[in-house]
N, C-alpha and C positions, 0 to 999 in steps of 0.2 A: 345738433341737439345734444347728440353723446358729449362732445368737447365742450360745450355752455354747462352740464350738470358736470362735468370732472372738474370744471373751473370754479363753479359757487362749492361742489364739497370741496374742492384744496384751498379757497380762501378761506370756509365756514372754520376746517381745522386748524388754517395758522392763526386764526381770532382766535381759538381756545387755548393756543401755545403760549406760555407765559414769556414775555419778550426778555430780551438779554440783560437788559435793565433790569426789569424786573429781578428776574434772578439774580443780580448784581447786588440790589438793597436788599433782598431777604436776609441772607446772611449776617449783613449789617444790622438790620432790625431786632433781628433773634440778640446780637452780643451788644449790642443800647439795653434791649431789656433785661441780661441777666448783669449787666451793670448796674443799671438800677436798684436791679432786686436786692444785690449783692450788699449794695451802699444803704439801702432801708433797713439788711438786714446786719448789718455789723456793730450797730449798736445794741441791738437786742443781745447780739453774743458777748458785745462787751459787759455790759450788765451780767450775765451769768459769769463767766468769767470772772468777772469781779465780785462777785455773791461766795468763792469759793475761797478766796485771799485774806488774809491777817488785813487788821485797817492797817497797821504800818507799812503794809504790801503795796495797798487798795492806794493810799493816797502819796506816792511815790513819784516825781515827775524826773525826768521822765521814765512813762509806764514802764511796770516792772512783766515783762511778758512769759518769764520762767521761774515760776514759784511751787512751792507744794501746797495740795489743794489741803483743806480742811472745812469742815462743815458746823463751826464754832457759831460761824453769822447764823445758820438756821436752827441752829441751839438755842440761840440769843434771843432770835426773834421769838421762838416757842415761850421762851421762858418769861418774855413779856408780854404774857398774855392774848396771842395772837388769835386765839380758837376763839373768843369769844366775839371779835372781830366777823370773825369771816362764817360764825353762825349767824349775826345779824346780817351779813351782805345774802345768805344762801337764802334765807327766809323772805329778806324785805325783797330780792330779786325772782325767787320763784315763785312768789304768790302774786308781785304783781305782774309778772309774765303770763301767769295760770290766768289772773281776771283778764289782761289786756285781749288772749285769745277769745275766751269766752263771751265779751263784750265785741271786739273786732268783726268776730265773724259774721254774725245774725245785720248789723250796720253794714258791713258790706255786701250782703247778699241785698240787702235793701236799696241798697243805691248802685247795685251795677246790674243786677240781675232783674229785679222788680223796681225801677226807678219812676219817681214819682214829678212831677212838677217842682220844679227850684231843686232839683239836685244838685247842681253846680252850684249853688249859695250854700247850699249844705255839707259842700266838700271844702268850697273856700274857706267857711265859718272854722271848718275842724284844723286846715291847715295853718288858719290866722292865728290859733292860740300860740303855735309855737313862735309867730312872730313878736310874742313881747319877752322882753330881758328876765331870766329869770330874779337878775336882781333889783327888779322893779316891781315884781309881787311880794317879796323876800319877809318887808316889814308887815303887811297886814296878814300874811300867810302865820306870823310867827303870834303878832296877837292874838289872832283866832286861836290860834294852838292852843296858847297862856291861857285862854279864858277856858277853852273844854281840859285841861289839866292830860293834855296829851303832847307836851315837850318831852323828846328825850324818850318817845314810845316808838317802837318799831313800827306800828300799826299806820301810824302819822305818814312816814316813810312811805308803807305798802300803795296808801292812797296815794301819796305823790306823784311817785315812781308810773301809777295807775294812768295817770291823769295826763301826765308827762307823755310817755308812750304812746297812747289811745291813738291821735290824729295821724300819727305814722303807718301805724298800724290798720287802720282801716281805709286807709288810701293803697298799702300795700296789698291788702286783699283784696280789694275792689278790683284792682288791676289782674290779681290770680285766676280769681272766680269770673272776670269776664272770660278769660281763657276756655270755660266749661263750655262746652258743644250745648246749643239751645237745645238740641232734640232729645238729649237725654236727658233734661228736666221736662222737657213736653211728654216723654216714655213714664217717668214717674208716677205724674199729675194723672195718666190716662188710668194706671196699676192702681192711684184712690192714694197714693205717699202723698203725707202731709208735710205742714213745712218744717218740724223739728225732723221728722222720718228721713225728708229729701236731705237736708243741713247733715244729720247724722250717719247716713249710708252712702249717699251718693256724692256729695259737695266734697266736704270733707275728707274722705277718700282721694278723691280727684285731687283737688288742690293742698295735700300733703307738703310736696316740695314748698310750697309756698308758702305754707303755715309754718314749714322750718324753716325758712327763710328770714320770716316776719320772728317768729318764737324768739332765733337767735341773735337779729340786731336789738329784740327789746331787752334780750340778758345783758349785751354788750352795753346798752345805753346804762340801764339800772342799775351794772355792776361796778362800771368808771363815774358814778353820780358823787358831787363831790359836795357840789355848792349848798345844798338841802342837806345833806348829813352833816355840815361842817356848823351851820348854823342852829338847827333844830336838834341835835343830840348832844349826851357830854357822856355819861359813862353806862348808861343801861341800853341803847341804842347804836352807838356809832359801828360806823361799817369801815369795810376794808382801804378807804381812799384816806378816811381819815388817820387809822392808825399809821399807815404811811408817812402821813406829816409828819405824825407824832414821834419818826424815827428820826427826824433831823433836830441836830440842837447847836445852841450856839456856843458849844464849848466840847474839846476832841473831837474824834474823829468819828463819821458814822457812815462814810460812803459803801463799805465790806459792809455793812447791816440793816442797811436800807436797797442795798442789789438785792441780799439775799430777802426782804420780805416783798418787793416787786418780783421777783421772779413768784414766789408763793401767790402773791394778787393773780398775776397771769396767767397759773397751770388752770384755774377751770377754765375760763373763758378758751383759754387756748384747746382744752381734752375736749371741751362742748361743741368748737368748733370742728377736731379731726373727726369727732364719734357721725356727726351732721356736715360731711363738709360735701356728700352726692348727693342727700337732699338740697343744702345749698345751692348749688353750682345750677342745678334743677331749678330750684326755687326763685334763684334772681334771673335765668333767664326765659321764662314762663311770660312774664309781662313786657319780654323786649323788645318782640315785635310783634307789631299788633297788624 
């Protein structure tokens, strides 16, 4: 009997030993992926790198890799008017970030928490919107606009951006807020919490990571949104995707001034994401396994 249990525990531990192979492709797998990383991210470096160079530097072949840095290009871009830009990107992308939360939430507590009959038509209906082209609305989106005299308005944008977002967003908290333990909304309901009370102390709370999660893929969508600003604004609205274009031209050189106003697009998104990058990490893996 002694010798039958020494035998199932020394096999139960070599089943938890990682086999020789195994440890043979870890290795391997760790240096595939700072390969990769490495290769996604050398472009990004080249861009800054090249934000810092004379355009007779910038457009050199082959690349000139030993130059003196100067910061003319982010002078240049200031000096054409770039603040005005990237106020209308701060605005049209944090207010309609600010509605998509406030909308998302209370729709996803309804459909995952308190689910009704035809939920699942109700989820498909919000995720089908995304499936049509955005340039297949593009023309009657912009009459509509021409007729309420709101082309070329920020506000135009907010909605869009709004509308854009929503179906992502309240698929994404659905998945959060299923995550909430049922007894601690059963613990609420007994205390006499109502449903903004439970939504505002309890949900809310909880699903945090998740709401940062959701908050910062809607900044990212609404702040790379190109096709809607490109068409629906000209000078009192347009956002930071556009002024980008508007750095290339088809005469001299613009590649040193167009690195350096892409690198300027990229610092918030990028500070938004290091400031949130534990609620992230938290936040996308909350719904990943159910």
């Amino acid at each position: 009997m002694a010798t039958q249990t020494l035998s199932t525990t020394t096999a139960s531990v070599s089943s938890q030993r990682p086999s020789r192979r195994g440890r043979a492709i870890s290795p391997l797998l760790t240096t595939l992926t700072w390969i990769v990383a490495i290769g996604f991210f050398l472009p990004v470096l080249w861009m800054v790198l090249t934000s810092f160079k004379q355009e007779s530097v910038a457009s050199t072949n082959p690349p000139t890799f030993f130059f003196e840095p100067t910061l003319d290009q982010y002078r240049a871009v200031l000096d054409a008017g770039a603040g005005s830009y990237f106020l209308n990107s701060l605005i049209a992308t944090g207010v309609s970030t600010l509605l998509v939360i406030v909308l998302a939430v209370p729709a996803a507590y309804a459909l995952s928490i308190r689910p009704v009959k035809k939920t699942q038509d109700v989820l498909f209906f919000f995720i089908s919107t995304k499936m049509l082209p955005v340039v297949a609305v593009i023309m009657p989106i912009y009459v509509i606009a021409g007729e309420l005299r709101v082309l070329d308005n920020i506000w135009t944008l907010i909605v869009l951006y709004t509308a854009m977002n929503l179906p992502i967003a309240v698929w994404m908290m659905r998945s959060f807020l299923q995550e909430v333990p049922a007894e601690v909304l059963e613990a609420a309901s007994i205390d006499g919490a109502g449903l903004m009370k439970t939504l505002r102390l309890i949900l809310v709370p909880m699903a945090a990571p998740g709401l940062a999660a959701t908050a910062l893929i809607c900044v990212i969508f609404a702040w790379n949104e190109f096709f809607f600003a490109l068409n629906l604004t000209a000078a009192q609205a347009a956002t930071v995707p556009v002024f980008l274009v508007s750095q290339m031209t088809s005469e001299g050189l613009f590649l040193a001034q167009l690195s350096a106003a892409s690198v300027l697009a990229s610092l918030p998104v990028v500070i938004a994401g290091w400031i949130a990058q534990k609620q992230l990490v938290r936040g996308l893996s909350m719904g990943a396994v159910k």
